[in-house]
C-alpha positions in Angstrom: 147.4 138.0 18.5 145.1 140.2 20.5 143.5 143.4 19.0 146.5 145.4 20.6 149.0 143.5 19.3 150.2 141.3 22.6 150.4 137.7 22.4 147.8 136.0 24.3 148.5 135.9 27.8 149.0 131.9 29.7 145.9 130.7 32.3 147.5 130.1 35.7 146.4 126.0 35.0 148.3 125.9 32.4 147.9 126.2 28.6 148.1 124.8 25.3 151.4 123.2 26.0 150.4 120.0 27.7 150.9 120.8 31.2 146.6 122.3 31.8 145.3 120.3 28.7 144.1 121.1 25.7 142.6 124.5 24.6 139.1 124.5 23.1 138.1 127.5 20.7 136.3 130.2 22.3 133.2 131.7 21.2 133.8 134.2 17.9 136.0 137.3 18.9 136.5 135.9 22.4 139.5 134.7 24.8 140.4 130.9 24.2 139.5 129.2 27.4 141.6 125.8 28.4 140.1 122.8 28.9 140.5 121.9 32.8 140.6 118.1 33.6 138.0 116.7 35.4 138.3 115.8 39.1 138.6 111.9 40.3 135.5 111.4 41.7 133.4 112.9 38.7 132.5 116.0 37.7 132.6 118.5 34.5 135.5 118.6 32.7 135.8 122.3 32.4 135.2 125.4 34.8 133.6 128.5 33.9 135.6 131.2 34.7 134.4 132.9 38.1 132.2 129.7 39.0 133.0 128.2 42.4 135.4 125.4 42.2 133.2 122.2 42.7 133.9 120.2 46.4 134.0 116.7 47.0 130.8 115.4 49.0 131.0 115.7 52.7 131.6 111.9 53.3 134.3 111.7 50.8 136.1 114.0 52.9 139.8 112.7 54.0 139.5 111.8 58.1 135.7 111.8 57.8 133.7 108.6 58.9 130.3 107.3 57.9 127.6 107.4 60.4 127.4 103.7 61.8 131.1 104.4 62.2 130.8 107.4 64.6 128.2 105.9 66.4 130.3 103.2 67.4 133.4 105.2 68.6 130.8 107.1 70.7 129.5 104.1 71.9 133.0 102.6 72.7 133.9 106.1 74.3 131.1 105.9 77.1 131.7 102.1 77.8 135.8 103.1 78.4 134.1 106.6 80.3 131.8 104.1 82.4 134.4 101.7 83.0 136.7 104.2 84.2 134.0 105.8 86.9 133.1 102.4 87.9 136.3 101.8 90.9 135.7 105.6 91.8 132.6 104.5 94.5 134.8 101.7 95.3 137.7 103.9 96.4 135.7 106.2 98.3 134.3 103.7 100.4 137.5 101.8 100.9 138.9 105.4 101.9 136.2 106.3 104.1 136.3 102.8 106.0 139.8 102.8 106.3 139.6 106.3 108.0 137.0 104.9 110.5 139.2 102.4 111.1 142.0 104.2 111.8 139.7 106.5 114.4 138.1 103.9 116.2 140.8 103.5 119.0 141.1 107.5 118.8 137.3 107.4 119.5 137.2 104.5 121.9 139.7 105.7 124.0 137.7 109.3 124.5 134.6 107.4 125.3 136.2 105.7 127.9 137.4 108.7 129.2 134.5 110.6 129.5 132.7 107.4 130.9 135.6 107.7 133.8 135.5 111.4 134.6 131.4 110.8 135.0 130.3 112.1 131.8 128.0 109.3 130.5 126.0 110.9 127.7 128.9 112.2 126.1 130.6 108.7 126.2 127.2 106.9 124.7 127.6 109.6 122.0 131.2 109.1 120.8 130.9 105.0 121.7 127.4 105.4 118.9 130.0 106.8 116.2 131.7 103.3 116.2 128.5 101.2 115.6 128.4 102.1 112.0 131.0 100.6 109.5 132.2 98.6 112.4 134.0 94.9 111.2 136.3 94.5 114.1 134.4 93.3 117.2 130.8 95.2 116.2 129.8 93.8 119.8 131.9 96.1 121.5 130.3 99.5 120.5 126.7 98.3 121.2 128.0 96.9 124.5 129.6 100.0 125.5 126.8 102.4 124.3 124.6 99.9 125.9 126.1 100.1 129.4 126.7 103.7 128.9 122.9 104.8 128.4 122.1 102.4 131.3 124.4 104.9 133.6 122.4 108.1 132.2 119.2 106.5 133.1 118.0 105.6 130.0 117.0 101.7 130.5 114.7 101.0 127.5 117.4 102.5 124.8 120.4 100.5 127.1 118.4 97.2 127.1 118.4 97.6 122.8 121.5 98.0 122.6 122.8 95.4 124.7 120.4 92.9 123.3 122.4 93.8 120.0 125.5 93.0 121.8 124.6 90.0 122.8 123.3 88.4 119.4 126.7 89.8 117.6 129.0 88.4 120.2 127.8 84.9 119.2 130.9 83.4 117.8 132.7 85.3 121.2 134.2 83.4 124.4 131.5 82.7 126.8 132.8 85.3 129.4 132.2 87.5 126.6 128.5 86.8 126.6 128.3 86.4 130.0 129.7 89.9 130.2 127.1 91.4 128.3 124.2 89.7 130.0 124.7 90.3 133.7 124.5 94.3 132.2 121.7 93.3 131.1 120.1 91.6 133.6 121.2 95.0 135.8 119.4 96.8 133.0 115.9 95.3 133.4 116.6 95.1 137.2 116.8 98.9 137.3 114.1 99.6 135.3 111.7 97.2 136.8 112.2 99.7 140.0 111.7 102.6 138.1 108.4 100.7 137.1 107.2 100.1 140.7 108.3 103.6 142.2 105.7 104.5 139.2 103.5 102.1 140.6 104.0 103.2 144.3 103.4 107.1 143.7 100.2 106.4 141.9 99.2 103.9 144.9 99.8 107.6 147.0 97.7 109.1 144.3 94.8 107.1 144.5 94.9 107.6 148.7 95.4 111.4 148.5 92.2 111.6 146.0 90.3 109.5 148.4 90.7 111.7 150.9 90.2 114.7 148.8 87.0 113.4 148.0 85.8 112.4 151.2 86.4 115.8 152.5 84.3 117.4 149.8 81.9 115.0 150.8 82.1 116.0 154.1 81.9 119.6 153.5 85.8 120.1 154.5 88.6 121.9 152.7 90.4 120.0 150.0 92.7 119.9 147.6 90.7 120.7 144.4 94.0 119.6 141.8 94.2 116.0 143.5 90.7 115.8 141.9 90.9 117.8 139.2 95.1 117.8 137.6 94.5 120.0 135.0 91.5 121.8 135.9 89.1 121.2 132.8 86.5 119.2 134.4 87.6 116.0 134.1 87.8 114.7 137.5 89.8 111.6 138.6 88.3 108.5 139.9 90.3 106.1 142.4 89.2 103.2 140.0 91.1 105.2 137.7 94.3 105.6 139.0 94.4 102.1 140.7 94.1 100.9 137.3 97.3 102.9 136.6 98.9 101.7 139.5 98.2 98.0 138.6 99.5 98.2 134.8 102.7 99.5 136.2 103.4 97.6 139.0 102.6 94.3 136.1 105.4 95.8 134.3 107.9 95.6 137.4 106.9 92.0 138.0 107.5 91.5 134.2 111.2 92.9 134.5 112.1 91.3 136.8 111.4 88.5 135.9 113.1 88.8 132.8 115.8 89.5 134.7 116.1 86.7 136.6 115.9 84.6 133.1 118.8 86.4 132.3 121.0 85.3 134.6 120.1 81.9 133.8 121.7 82.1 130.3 124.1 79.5 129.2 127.5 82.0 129.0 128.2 82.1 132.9 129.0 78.5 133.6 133.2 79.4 134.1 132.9 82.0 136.6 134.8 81.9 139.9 133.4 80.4 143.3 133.1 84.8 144.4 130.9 85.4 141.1 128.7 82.4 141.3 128.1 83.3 144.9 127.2 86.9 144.0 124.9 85.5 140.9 122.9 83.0 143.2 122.1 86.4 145.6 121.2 88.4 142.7 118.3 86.0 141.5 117.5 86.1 145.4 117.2 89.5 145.3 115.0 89.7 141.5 112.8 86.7 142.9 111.9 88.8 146.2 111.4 91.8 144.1 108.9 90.0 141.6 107.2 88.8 144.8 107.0 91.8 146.5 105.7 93.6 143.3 102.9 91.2 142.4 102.0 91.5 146.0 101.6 95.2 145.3 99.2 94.8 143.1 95.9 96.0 144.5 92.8 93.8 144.4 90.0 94.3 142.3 87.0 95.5 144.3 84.0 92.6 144.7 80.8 92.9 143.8 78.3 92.0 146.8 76.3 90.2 144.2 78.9 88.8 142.6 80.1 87.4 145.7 76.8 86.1 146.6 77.2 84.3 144.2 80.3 82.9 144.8 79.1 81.6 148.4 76.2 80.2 147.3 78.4 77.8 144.4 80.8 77.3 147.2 78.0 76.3 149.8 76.5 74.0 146.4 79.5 72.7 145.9 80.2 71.8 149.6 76.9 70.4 150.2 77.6 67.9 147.1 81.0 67.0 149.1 79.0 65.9 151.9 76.7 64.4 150.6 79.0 61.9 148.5 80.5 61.7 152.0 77.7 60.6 153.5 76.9 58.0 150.8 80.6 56.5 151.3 80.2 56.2 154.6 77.0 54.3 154.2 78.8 52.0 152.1 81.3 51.3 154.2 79.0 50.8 156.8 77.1 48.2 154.4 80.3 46.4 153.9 81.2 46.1 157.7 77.8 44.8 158.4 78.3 42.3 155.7 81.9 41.4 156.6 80.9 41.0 160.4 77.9 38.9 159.5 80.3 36.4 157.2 82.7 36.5 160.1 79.8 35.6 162.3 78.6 32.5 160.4 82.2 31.8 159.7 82.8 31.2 163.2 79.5 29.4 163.8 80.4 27.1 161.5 83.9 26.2 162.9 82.7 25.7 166.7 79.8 23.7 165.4 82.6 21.5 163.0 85.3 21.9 165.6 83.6 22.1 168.6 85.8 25.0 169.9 86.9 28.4 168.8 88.9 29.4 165.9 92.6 29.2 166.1 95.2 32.1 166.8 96.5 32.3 163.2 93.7 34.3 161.8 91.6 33.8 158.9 93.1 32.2 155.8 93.6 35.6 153.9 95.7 37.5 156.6 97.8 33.8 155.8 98.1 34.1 152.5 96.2 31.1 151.7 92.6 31.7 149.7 90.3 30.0 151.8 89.7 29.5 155.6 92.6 28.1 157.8 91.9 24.7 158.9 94.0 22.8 161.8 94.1 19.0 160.6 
């Protein structure tokens, strides 16, 4: 009994009756404080009263995992991330292509309208859209852009493209090809005559400066900016601008040229009696421009000296001519005298065996025989 008179009062864990374990005895004049059991995984048996109740370590925890453990599950979550992000480029590219595919004829067919109503730099500029991600006939869009930027002019970007054309349309029909290469050979046709008009106004160049500067010379009014373009002192020369002239009117020869090498690719064997007809004048008319532009070409001015030169080797050289000339024809005078001689004695000899002259048949060679001809 307490000092009051009240029986002792029961712990919350239990007491003395079996159910919180046994009591121990508590210090003199002090509460008696039950024994509390120790806790599965170790620990003191007994609990102060107001101290913390002990925890289980962290790792003991129910659910928790070990280290190596949650290393792996993170591991094996990114692979399963990574494996699910994977297909995702996949699918944008198979939804982009088949988008493109599915605009091609949209964008073919308002290229080909544009090209008809006249507007050829807007139809190279749609037809270019279809040269990218293109598996169904590739050829087509660099043929089309090709022949497209031909009609706005632009020959050197025109000839690219339908060189491209060409080389994809390898597995094509040969019309196909042959298609594709008479534009081409139109190509290089047109811009071999851009290349001698070039070639033609700096020809007119070089004969206005001449006369500029032979009126100076003279004293008379000129032109000073057909000397001097872009007035800085730097005065033109005809030399100059006939060097110009000449580069270009190389490049037209070259052109056409290739041109005509064109046509002559294997691809237009099939064509009708009309085309072939129409082919043979086109490398007519690409062999008379090559002609007429390395005709154009302006000669290089002599040098007196140099051709001095040249005379006196050509006079050299035609005084050895004559010379071995002369030395020939002493030989074959040689041999005459000595064949007319033999013939001579020859005869002698028969009209002083024979006693007459020699008969009609000739000499034994002209016979066929190998000796003289003798009537027995």
């Amino acid at each position: 009994m307490s000092g009051d008179g009240a029986p002792p009062q029961q712990p919350p864990w239990g007491g003395a009756n079996g159910t919180g374990g046994s009591q121990q005895p508590a210090q003199p004049g002090g509460p008696v404080v039950p024994s509390q059991p120790g806790p599965p995984w170790g620990g003191p048996s007994t609990v102060r009263p107001g101290a913390p109740y002990p925890q289980p370590p962290r790792a003991q925890l129910p659910g928790s995992r070990s280290p190596q453990a949650a290393a792996l599950r993170s591991r094996r979550l990114r692979r399963r991330a990574l494996l699910l992000l994977l297909p995702i480029p996949l699918l944008i590219a198979a939804l982009v292509l088949g988008t493109k595919l599915a605009f091609l004829p949209v964008i073919a067919s308002m290229g080909s309208d544009r090209y008809d109503a006249g507007d050829h730099s807007g139809a190279a500029d749609l037809f270019d859209l279809q040269k990218t991600m293109n598996v169904v006939d590739p050829w087509k869009a660099w043929f089309n852009t090709g022949t497209a930027r031909h009609r706005t002019g632009d020959d050197y970007t025109a000839i690219s493209d339908l060189h491209r054309a060409y080389d994809l349309a390898e597995g094509e029909e040969p019309m196909v090809r042959c298609r594709i290469q008479i534009n081409l050979s139109i190509a290089y046709e047109t811009s071999g005559d851009y290349e001698k008009t070039t070639a033609d106004d700096y020809m007119a160049q070089k004969k206005a400066l001449e006369e500029a500067l032979a009126a100076r010379a003279a004293g008379e009014d000129y032109e000073a900016s057909v000397i001097d373009p872009y007035g800085d002192g730097n005065e033109l020369t005809p030399e100059q601008v006939q060097d110009d002239a000449t580069t270009w009117y190389s490049f037209a020869e070259r052109s056409f040229a290739t041109a005509e090498q064109v046509r002559g690719w294997p691809g237009c064997e099939d064509q009708s009696e009309q085309e072939k007809e129409q082919n043979e004048q086109s490398v007519q008319r690409l062999q008379d421009k090559q002609q007429q532009a390395k005709d154009a070409q302006p000669q290089e001015p002599q040098d007196p000296q140099e051709g001095e030169e040249q005379e006196q080797e050509q006079e050299q050289d035609q005084t050895e001519e004559e010379r071995a000339e002369a030395e020939r024809q002493e030989k074959l005078q040689e041999q005459n005298s000595e064949a007319r001689d033999d013939e001579d004695q020859s005869q002698q000899e028969y009209r002083n065996y024979y006693g007459g002259d020699e008969p009609a048949g000739g000499t034994g060679e002209e016979q066929g025989g190998g000796g003289s001809a003798k009537n027995w």
